[in-house]
C-alpha positions as CSV (number, residue, x, y, z in Angstrom):
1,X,19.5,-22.7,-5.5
2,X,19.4,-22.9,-1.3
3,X,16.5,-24.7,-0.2
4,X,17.4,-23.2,2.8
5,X,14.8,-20.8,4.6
6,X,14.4,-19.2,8.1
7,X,11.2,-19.1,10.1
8,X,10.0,-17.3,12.9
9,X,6.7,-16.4,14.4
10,X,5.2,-12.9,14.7
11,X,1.6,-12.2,15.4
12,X,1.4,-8.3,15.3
13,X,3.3,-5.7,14.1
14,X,4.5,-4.6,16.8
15,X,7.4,-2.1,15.9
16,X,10.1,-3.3,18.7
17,X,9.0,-6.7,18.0
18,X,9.7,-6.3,13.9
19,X,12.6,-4.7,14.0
20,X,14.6,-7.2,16.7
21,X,13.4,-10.1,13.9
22,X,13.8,-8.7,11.1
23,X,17.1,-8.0,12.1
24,X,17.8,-11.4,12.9
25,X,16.9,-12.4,9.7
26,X,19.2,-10.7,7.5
27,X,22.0,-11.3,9.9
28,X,21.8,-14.9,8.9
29,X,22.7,-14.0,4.9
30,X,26.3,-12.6,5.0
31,X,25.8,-9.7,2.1
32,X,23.4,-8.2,4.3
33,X,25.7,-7.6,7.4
34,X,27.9,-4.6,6.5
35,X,25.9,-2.5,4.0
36,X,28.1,0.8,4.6
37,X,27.5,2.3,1.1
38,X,25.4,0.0,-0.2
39,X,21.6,1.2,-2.0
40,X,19.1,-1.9,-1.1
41,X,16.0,-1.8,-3.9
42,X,12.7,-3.2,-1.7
43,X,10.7,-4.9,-4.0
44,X,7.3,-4.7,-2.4
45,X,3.4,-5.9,-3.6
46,X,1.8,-2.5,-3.7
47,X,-0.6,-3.5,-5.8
48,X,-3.1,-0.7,-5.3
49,X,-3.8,2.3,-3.2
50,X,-5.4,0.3,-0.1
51,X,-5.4,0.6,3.6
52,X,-2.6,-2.1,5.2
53,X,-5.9,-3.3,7.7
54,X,-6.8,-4.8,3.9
55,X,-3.8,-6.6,3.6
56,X,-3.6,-6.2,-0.1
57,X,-0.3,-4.8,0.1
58,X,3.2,-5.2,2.0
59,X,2.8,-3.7,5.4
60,X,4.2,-0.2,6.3
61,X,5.3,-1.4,9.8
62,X,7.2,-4.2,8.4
63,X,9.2,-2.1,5.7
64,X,9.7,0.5,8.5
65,X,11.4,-1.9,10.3
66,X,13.2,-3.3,7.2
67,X,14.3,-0.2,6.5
68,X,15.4,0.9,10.0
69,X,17.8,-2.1,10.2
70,X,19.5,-1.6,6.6
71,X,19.9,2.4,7.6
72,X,21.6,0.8,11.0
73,X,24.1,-1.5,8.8
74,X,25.1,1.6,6.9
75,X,22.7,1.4,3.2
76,X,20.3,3.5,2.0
77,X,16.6,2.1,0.7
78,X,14.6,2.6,-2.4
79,X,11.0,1.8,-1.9
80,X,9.3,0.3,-5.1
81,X,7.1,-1.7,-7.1
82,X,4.7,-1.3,-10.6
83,X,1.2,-2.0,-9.3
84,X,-1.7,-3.2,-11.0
85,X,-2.9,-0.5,-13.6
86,X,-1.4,2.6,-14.9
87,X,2.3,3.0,-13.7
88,X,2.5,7.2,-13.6
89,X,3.7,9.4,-11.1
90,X,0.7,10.5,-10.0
91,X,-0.5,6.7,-9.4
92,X,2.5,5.9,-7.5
93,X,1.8,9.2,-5.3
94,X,-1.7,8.1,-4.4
95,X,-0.2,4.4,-3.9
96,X,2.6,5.5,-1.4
97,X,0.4,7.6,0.1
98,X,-2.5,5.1,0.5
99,X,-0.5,2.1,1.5
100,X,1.2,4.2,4.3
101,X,4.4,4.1,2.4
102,X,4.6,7.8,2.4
103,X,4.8,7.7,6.2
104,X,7.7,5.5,6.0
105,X,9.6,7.3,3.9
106,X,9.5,10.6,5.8
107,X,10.1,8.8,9.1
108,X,13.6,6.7,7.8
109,X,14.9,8.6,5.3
110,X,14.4,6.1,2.5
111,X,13.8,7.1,-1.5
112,X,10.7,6.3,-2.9
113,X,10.7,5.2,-6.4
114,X,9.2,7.5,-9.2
115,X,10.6,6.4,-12.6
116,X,8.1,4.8,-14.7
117,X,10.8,3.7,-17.5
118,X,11.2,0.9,-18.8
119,X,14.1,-1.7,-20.6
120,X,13.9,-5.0,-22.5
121,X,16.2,-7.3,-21.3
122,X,17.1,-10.7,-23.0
123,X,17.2,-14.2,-21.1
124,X,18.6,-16.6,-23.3
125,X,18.7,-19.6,-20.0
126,X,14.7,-18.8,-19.5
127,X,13.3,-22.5,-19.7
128,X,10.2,-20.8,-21.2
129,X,11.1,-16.8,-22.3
130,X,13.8,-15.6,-23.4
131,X,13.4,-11.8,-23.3
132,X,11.2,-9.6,-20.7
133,X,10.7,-5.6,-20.9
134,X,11.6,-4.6,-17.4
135,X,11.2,-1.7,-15.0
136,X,14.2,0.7,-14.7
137,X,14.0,1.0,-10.8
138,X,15.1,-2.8,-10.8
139,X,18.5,-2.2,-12.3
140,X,19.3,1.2,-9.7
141,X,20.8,-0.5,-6.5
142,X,23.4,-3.2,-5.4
143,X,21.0,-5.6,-3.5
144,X,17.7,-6.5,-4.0
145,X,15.5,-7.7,-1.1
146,X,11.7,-8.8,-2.6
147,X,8.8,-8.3,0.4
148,X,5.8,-10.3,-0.8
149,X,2.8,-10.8,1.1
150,X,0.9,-14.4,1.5
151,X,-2.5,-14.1,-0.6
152,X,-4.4,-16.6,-2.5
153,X,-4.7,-15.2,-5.6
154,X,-7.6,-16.4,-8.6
155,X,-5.1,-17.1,-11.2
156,X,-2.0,-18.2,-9.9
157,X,-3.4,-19.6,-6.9
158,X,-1.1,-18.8,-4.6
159,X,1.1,-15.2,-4.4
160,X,4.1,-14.9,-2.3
161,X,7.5,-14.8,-3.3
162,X,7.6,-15.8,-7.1
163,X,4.3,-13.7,-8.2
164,X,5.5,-11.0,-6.0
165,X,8.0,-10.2,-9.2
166,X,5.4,-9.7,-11.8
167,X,5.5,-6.5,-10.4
168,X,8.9,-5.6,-12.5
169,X,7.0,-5.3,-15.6
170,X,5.4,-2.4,-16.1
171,X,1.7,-1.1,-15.6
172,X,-0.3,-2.0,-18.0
173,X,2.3,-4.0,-20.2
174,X,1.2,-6.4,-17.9
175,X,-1.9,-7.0,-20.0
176,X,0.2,-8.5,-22.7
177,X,1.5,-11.4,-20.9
178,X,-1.8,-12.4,-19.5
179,X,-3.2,-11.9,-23.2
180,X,-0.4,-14.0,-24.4
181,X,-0.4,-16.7,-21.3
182,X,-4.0,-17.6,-20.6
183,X,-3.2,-20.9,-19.4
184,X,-2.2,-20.8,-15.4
185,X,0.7,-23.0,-15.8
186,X,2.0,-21.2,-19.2
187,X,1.6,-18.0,-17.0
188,X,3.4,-19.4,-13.9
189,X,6.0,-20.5,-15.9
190,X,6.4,-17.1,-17.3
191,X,6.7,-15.8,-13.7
192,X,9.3,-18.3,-12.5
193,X,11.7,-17.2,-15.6
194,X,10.7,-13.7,-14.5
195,X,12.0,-14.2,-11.5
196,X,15.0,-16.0,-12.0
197,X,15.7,-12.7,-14.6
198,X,15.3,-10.3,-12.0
199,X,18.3,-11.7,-9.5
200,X,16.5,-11.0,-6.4
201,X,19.5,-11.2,-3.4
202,X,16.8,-12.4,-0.9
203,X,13.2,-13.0,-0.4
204,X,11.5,-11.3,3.5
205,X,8.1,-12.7,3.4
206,X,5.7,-10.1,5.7
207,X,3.3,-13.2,6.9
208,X,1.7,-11.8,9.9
209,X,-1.4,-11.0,8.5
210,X,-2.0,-12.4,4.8
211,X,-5.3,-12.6,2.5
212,X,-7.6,-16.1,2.5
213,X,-10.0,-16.7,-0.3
214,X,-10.9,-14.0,-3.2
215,X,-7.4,-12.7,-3.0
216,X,-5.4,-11.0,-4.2
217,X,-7.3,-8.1,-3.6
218,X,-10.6,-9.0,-2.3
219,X,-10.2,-12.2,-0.2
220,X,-9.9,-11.6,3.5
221,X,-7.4,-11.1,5.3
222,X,-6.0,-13.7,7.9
223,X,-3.6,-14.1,10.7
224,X,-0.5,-16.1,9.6
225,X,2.0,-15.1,12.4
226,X,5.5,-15.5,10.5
227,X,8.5,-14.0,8.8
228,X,10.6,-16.1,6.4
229,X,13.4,-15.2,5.2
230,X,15.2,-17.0,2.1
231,X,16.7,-17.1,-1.5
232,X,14.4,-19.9,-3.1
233,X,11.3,-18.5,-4.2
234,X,9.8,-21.4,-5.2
235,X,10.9,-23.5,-1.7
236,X,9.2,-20.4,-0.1
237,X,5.9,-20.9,-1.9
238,X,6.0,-24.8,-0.9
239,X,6.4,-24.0,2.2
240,X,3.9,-21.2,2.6
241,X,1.3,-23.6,0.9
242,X,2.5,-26.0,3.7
243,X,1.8,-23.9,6.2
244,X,-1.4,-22.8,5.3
245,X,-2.9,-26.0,4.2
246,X,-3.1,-25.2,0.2
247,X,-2.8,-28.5,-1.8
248,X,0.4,-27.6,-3.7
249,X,-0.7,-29.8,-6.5
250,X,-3.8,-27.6,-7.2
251,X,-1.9,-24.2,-7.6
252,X,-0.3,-22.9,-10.8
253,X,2.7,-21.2,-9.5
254,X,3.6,-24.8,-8.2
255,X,2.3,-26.7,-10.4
256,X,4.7,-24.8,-12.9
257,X,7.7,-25.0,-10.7
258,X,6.7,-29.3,-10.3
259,X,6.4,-29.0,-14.6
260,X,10.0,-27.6,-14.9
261,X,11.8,-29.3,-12.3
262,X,12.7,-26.7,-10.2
263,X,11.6,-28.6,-7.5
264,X,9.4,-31.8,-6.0
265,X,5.9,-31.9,-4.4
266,X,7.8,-33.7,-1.5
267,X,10.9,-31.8,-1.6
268,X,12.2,-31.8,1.5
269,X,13.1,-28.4,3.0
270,X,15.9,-26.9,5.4
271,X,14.3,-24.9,8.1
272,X,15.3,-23.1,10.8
273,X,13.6,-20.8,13.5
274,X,10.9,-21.1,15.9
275,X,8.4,-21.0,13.2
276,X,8.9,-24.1,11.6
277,X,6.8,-26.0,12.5
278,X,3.3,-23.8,11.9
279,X,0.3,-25.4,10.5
280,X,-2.7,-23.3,10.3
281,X,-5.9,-24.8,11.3
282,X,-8.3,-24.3,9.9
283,X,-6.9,-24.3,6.6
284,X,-7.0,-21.2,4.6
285,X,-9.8,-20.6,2.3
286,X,-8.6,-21.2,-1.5
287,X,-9.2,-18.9,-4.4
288,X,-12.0,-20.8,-5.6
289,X,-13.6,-20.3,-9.3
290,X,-9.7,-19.5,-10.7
291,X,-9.1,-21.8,-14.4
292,X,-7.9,-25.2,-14.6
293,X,-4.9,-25.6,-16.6
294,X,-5.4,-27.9,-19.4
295,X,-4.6,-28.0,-22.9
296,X,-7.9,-29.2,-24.8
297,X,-9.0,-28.2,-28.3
298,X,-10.0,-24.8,-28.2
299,X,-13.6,-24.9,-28.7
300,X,-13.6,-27.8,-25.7
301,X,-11.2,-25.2,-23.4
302,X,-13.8,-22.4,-23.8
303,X,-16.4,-24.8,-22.7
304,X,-14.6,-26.3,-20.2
305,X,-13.7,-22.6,-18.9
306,X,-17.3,-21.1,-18.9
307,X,-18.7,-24.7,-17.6
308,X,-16.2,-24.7,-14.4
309,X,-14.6,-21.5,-13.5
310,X,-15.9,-17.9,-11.8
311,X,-17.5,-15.2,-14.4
312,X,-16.7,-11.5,-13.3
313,X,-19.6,-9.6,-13.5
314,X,-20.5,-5.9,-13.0
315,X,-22.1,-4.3,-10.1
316,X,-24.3,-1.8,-11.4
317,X,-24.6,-0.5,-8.3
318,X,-21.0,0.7,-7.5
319,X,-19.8,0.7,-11.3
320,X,-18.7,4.2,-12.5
321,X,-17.7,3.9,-15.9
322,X,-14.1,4.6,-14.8
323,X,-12.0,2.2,-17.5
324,X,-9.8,1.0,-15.5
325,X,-11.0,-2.8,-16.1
326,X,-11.7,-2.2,-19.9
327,X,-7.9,-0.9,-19.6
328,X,-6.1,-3.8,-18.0
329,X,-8.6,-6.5,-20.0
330,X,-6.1,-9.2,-21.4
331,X,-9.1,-10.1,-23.9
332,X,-10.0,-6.9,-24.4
333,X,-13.3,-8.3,-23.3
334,X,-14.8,-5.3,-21.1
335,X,-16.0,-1.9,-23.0
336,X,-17.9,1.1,-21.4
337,X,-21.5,1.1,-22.6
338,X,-23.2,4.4,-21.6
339,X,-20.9,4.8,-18.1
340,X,-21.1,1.4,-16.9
341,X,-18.3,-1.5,-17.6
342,X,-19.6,-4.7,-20.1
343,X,-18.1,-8.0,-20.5
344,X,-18.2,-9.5,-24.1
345,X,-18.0,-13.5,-22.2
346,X,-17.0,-15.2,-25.4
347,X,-13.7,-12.9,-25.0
348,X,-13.0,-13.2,-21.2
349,X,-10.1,-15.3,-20.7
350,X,-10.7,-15.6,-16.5
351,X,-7.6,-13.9,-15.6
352,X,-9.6,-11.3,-13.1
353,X,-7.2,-8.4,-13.5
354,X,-11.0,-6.9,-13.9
355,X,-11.9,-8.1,-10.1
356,X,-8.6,-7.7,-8.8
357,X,-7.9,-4.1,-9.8
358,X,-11.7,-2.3,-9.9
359,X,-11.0,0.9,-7.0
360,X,-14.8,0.2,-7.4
361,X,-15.3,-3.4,-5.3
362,X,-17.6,-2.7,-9.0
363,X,-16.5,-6.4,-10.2
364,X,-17.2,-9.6,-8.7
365,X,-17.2,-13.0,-9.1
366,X,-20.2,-15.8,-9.8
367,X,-19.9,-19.3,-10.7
368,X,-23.4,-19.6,-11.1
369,X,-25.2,-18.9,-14.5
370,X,-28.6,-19.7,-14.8
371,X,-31.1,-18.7,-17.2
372,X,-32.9,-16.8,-14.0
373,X,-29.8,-15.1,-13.0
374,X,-28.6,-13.8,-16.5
375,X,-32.3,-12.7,-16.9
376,X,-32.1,-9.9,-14.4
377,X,-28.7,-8.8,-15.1
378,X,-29.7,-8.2,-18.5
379,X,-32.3,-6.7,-18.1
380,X,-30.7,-4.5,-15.2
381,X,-28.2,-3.5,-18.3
382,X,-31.0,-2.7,-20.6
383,X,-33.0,-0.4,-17.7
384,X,-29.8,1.3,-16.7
385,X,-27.9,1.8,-20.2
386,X,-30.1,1.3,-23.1
């Protein structure tokens, strides 16, 4: 695959601005220069129903000006993704409408997507899985363009443009994997056969503004000031973790790609633009507290995982009793005791879909566990539910 990617900077989201770049960008990749007829599927991360000044999710301006430019070369846009949760229609309405998707859609003309179906599909070259069960809306257009963001995220380490494609599985099937891939690498590894699967044409990274720290949904967010454009996920991800001062070695999206040889911690890349040469400084802030990826004896992993990685734990304060952690719990760890969410610990596997989908900010994370500490929780539980 072309280790080949195209930089340039961009520090707002400026519409003019956008649209002249992006436009650049896919004039460099020659299926993208005549699209007369043509139905272009954006793959976006819409993972929840936030505001864009969160940057959670892909950025409205951006697929505006995306969109703007593929309408100008003569194809027509469908606008989708399975976010975190429950994949309904209603969902998806509050989503498009949240993420200012809705907006877009009315202003260029482009279809957003509504079908919640699903397909298995088999993969007998996956180097780790050989069969995936699919979202529909992946298989509905001629070209694929995927339009990650650049978070941190507490599992993976790092999501950009090979995470972004978790997102084609759907809703809540999501669960399964993470129940079935606890280990960060096994689930990277997962994600780069995912990917390779889903035969995305080209990969837009929207890296004006990405997410530092507790991402990817509660981290904060933090000026990057590019666009790269390319059709290696994986040399996209180096680079990203290049550019913002991420020790490849230390995240599990690369760390898998290192495992399976899909390509070097010193791999040199081919880049091109006047972004090339960005280097953040400071760094950006890891997603600290996420597992280590290790293959011990399971009694030692559990230790090892309690003795060194984040717990999620419940604000009682903001917690609800809505479900929607007990429903996306890969351990099936989390029950609702008397409206308020519970976490069986000798369950939780650390993936944080608890922390990273809660509408609440009801879930957060604590490495810290002493005796004091689980004191007053406790007995916060027992005043406010028993």
């Amino acid at each position: 695959m072309q280790k080949e990617l195209h930089i340039t900077g961009c520090k707002e989201y400026q519409p003019e601005r956008l649209k002249e770049q992006i436009d650049a960008h896919l004039d460099r990749y020659p299926e993208f220069r005549d699209l007369k007829g043509k139905k272009v599927l954006l793959k976006l991360n819409l993972l929840s129903a936030t505001e864009p000044e969160r940057a959670v999710t892909t950025h409205p301006q951006f697929v505006r000006a995306l969109t703007i430019n593929i309408n100008e070369r003569g194809g027509r846009v469908l606008i989708a993704d399975s976010p975190g949760g429950l994949f309904t229609r209603g969902i998806l309405e509050k989503i498009y409408r949240e993420t200012g998707m809705k907006n877009v859609a009315d202003e260029t003309g482009a279809e957003l997507n509504y079908d919640t179906s699903a397909h298995t599909e088999r993969f007998p070259e996956g180097r780790f899985i050989k069969s995936f069960h699919i979202c529909d809306y992946m298989r509905k257009a001629d070209l694929t363009i995927a339009v990650p963001k650049i978070k941190t995220h507490m599992f993976t380490g790092l999501t950009c443009a090979s995470k972004v494609m978790f997102g084609a599985i759907p809703g809540t099937e999501k669960v399964k994997y993470h129940t079935r891939f606890p280990d960060t690498t096994d689930f990277s590894r997962m994600l780069h056969d995912l990917t390779d699967l889903c035969g995305v044409d080209l990969f837009l990274v929207d890296g004006i503004i990405g997410m530092e720290g507790k991402g990817p949904s509660k981290g904060e967010p933090r000026k990057v000031g590019v666009i790269i454009s390319g059709k290696d996920p994986r040399a996209i991800d180096l680079h990203v973790a290049r550019i913002t001062g991420l020790d490849p070695g230390k995240l599990p999206i690369l760390k898998a790609a290192f495992k399976d040889d899909l390509l070097y911690p010193d791999e040199e890349l081919i880049l091109s633009g006047d972004g090339e040469d960005l280097k953040l400084e400071p760094a950006f802030k890891p997603a600290r507290g996420g597992q280590i990826a290790t293959n011990p004896p399971r009694f030692l992993k559990r230790f090892m995982i309690n003795l060194s990685t984040s717990k999620p734990r419940i604000s009682i304060r903001n917690c609800i009793g809505c479900g929607v952690c007990r429903d996306n719990c890969a351990g099936e760890a989390i029950r609702i005791v008397k409206g308020k969410a519970r976490i069986d610990y000798s369950r939780c596997i650390r993936c944080y879909c608890c922390h990273e989908l809660c509408p609440h900010d009801a879930v957060y994370l604590s490495i810290k566990e002493s005796g004091l500490a689980r004191y007053i929780e406790d007995t916060t539980y027992r005043y406010f539910i028993d």
